[in-house]
C-alpha positions in Angstrom: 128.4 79.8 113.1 129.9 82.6 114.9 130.4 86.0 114.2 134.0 86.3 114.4 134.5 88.6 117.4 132.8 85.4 119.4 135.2 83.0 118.0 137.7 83.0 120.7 135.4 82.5 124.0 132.4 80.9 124.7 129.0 81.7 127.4 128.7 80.6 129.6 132.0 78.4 130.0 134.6 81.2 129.7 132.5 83.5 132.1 134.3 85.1 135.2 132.7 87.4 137.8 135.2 90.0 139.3 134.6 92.4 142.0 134.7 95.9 142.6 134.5 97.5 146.0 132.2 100.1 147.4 134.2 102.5 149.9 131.9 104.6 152.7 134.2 107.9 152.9 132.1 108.2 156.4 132.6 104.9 158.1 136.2 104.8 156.8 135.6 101.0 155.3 134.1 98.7 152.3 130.5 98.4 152.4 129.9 96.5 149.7 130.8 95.1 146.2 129.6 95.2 142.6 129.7 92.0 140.7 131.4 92.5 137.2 131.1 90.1 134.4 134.2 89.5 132.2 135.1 86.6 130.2 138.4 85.1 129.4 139.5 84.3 125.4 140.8 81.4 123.9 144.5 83.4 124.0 143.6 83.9 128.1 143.1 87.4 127.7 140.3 89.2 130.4 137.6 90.5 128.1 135.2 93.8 129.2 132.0 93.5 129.0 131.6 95.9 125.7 133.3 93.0 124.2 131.1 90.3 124.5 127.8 91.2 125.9 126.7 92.9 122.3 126.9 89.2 121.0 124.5 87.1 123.7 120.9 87.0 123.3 118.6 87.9 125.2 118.3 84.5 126.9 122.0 84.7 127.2 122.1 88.2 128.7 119.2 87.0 131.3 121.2 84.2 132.4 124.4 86.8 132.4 122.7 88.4 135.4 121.5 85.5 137.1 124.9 84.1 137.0 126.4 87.4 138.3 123.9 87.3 141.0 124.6 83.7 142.0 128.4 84.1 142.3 127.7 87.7 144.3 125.7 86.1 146.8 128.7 83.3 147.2 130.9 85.7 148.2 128.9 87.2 150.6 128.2 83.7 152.5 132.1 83.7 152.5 132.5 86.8 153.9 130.0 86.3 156.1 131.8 83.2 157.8 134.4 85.4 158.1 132.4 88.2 160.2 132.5 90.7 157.3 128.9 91.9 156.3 128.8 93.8 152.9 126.3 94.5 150.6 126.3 92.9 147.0 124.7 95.3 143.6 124.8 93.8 139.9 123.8 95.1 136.8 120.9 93.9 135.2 119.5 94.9 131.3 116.6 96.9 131.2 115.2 94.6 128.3 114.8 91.5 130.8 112.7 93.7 133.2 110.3 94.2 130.6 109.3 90.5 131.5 106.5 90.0 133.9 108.1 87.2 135.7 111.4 88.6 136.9 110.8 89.5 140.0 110.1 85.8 140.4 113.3 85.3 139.0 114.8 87.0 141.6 113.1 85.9 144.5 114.1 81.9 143.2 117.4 82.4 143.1 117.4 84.3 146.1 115.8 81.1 147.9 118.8 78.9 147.5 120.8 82.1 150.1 121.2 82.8 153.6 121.6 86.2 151.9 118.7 89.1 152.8 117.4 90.3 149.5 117.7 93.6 151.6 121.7 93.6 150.9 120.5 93.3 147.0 121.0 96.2 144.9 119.8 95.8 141.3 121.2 98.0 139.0 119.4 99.2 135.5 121.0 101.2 133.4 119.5 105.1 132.9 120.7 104.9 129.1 118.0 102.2 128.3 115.0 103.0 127.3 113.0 101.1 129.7 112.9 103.8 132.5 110.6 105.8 130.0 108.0 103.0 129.3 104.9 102.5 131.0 105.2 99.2 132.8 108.8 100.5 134.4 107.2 102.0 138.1 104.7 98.4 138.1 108.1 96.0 137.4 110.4 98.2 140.0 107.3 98.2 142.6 107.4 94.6 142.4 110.7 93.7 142.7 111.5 96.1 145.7 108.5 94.3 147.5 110.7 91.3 147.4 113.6 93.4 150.0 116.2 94.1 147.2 117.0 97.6 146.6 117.1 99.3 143.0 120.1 101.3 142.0 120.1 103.8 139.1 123.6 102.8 137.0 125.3 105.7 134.7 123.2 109.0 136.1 124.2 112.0 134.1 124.7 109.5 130.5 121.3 110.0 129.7 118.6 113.1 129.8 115.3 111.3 129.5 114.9 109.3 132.4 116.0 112.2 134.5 112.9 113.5 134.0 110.8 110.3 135.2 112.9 109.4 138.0 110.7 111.6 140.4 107.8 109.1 139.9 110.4 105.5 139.9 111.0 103.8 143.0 114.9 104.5 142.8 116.8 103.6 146.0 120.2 104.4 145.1 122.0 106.6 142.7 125.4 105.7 140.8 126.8 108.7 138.8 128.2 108.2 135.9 132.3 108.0 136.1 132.6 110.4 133.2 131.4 113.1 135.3 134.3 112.4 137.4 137.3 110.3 136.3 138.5 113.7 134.3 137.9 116.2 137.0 141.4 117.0 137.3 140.7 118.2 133.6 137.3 119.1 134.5 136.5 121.0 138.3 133.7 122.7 136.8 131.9 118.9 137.3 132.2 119.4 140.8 128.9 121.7 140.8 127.5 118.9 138.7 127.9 116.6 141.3 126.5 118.6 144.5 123.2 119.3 142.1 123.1 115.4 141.8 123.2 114.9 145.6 120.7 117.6 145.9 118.6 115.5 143.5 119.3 111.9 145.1 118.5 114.2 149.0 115.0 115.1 147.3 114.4 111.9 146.2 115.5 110.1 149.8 117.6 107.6 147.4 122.2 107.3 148.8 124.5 108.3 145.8 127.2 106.5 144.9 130.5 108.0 143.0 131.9 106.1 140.3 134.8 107.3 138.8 137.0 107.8 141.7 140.2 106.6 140.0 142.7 109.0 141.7 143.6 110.5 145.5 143.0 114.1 144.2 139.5 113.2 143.3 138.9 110.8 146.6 140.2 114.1 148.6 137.5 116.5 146.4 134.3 113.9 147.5 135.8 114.4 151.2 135.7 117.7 150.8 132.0 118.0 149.1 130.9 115.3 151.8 129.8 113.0 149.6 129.9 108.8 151.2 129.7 106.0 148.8 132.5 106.1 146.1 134.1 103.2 144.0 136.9 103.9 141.8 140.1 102.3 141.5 141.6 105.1 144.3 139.6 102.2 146.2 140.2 98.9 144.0 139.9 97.4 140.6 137.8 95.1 140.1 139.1 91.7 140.7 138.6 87.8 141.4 136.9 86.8 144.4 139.6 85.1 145.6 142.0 88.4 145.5 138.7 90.4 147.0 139.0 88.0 149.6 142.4 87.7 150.7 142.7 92.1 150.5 139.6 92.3 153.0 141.2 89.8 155.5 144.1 91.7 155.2 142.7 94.8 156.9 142.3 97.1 153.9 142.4 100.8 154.7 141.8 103.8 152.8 144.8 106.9 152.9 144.0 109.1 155.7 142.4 112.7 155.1 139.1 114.7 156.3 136.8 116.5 154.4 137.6 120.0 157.0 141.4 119.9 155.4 142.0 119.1 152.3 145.1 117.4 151.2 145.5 118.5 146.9 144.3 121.5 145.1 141.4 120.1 143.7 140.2 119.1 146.8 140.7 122.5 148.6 138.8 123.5 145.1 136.0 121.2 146.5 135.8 123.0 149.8 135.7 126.0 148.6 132.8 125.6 146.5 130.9 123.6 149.4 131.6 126.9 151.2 130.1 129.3 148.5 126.0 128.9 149.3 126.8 130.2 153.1 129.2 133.1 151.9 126.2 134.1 149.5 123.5 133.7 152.1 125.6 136.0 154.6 126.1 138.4 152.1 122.4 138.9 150.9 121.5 138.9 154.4 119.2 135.3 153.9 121.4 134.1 157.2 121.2 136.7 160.3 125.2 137.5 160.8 124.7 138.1 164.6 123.5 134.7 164.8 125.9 133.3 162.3 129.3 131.4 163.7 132.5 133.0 162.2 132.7 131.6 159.1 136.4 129.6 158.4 138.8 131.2 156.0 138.5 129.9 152.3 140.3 126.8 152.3 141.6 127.1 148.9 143.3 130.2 150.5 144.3 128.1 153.4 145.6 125.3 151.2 147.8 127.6 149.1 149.5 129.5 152.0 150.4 126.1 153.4 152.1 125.2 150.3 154.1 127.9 150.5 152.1 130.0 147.4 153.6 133.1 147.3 151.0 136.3 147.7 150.9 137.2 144.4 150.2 134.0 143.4 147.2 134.1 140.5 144.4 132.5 142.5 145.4 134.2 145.4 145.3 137.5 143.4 142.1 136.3 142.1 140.3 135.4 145.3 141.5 139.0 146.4 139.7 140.5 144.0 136.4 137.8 144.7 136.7 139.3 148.3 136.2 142.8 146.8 133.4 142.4 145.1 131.4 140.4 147.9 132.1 143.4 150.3 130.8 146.0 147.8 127.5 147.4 148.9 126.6 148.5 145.5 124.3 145.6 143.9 124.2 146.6 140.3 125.8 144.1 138.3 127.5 142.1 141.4 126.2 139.1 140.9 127.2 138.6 137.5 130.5 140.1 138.4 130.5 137.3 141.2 129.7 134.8 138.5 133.1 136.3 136.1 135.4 135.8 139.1 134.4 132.3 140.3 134.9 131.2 136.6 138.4 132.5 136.3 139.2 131.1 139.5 138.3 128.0 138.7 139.8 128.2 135.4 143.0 128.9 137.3 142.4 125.8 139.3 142.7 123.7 136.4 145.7 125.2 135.2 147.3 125.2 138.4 146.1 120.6 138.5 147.5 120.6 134.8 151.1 122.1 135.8 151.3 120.0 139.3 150.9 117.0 136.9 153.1 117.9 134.1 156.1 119.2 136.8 
């Protein structure tokens, strides 16, 4: 019998795989795609995963990914044929890599594809409690000798496997959207994610934004140089049929640079991408004679083209910033450096929250 939220669908018959793209901010085009599992109701309604993936067993969840494989690796024959070469990632739960034959698993169904392994990303969730077992680093070392990549899912949801990740063989990092979805709400997460690239640099492993839902926030990654990002400023997930017909129709991104930022929250983002040289000057860490003229501030630079007028409150602010960089007294400047870049960036927010609300 049925629990009663599984009355109205049934696995795998009802099972649909959607796809999400993955944008390269650098190369200016999709490089790959996430396959999604969904599942369609009795009623015809498109179910999320929360919905129905608490009610398969495990079996049923191990054959959920296998399935999500198979139909990833389909598309990317099809777009193939087509001469358009992406890369394919799908989630996988942490529980089935506890088993001592899935990278076996793998490697099967890989058999049946053209496909390299090599354009497999396999992602695990950091909020399972796998990552902090023994046997994790011997099950990830065997699957990446098979060619398929493994992706960290949901970075930033979870504490505890931050700490192990030094010692996992992690080739790519996806931070979690709720880090960035809200940083209109939020800029303060912008420092949050340049600590993160700093973490996936160390570790020689790509990061990938999730989250990027909006053109402000797409602008704020160009500004903070950050590549890989997937968001519905890029696509919602969708059919394979619908991912196929928008590629052949010669998708392209809104136009914009990372050196001139087109929203306040991306002029935000340059600004604080600017902060670490204006600091080294200023302590003398950087020799100014050999230093290039550094660029004005381009949160300055985006608010006098916008016609801010001078006494504008982050203008006023920045003024003040100025000030207290060029005093040679060191005392209690840094912490009086700290006071200003809050306020300013509390002023950002308030500045996004009445540009929305106008």
């Amino acid at each position: 019998m049925k629990p009663p939220q599984q009355a109205s669908w049934r696995f795998p018959e009802d099972l649909l795989a959607y796809f999400q793209p993955e944008y390269s901010i650098n190369q200016q085009k999709i490089v790959g795609i996430e396959a999604l599992a969904r599942m369609r109701d009795a009623s015809g309604q498109i179910l999320s995963p929360d919905s129905f993936i608490p009610f398969l067993d495990m079996d049923e969840r191990r054959e959920l990914s296998r399935l999500m494989l198979v139909a990833g690796l389909q598309v990317l024959e099809s777009l193939d044929a087509l001469g358009i070469f992406l890369n394919l990632s799908f989630n996988v739960d942490p529980d089935f890599m506890v088993d001592h034959d899935c990278a076996t698993c793998f490697t099967g169904t890989m058999a049946t594809s053209p496909i390299a392994p090599s354009r497999i990303s396999l992602e695990l969730l950091e909020s399972g409690d796998f990552l902090n077992r023994d046997i994790a680093k011997e099950r990830l070392l065997a699957l990446r000798a098979t060619g398929v990549r493994i992706a960290l899912d949901d970075v930033g949801s979870a504490y505890s496997s931050l700490l192990r990740m030094k010692d996992l063989p992690i080739d790519k990092i996806k931070l979690d959207q709720g880090f960035i979805c809200d940083l209109c709400a939020q800029p303060k997460n912008l420092a949050f994610v340049q600590s993160i690239q700093l973490l996936a640099n160390t570790l020689n492993a790509e990061l990938v934004i999730e989250g990027v839902e909006t053109l402000p926030i797409l602008d704020a990654m160009r500004a903070l140089h950050q590549d890989h990002v997937q968001g519905y400023a890029i696509a919602r997930p969708m059919p394979a049929d619908a991912l196929l017909t928008m590629l052949q129709s010669g998708y392209t991104m809104p136009a914009g640079t990372a050196s001139h930022p087109s929203t306040l929250l991306g002029a935000y983002a340059a600004h604080l991408l600017r902060r670490p040289l204006m600091d080294a000057l200023r302590r003398g860490w950087i020799d100014v004679s050999l230093a290039a003229e550094p660029p004005p501030c381009p949160l300055v630079t985006y608010l006098q083209e916008h016609g801010a007028p001078g006494d504008h409150p982050i203008l006023r602010a920045h003024g003040r910033l100025r000030q207290i960089k060029s005093d040679p007294a060191q005392g209690y400047q840094d912490q009086a450096l700290t006071r200003m870049e809050a306020e300013i960036q509390e002023l950002v927010r308030e500045a996004i929250h009445h540009e929305h609300n106008d």
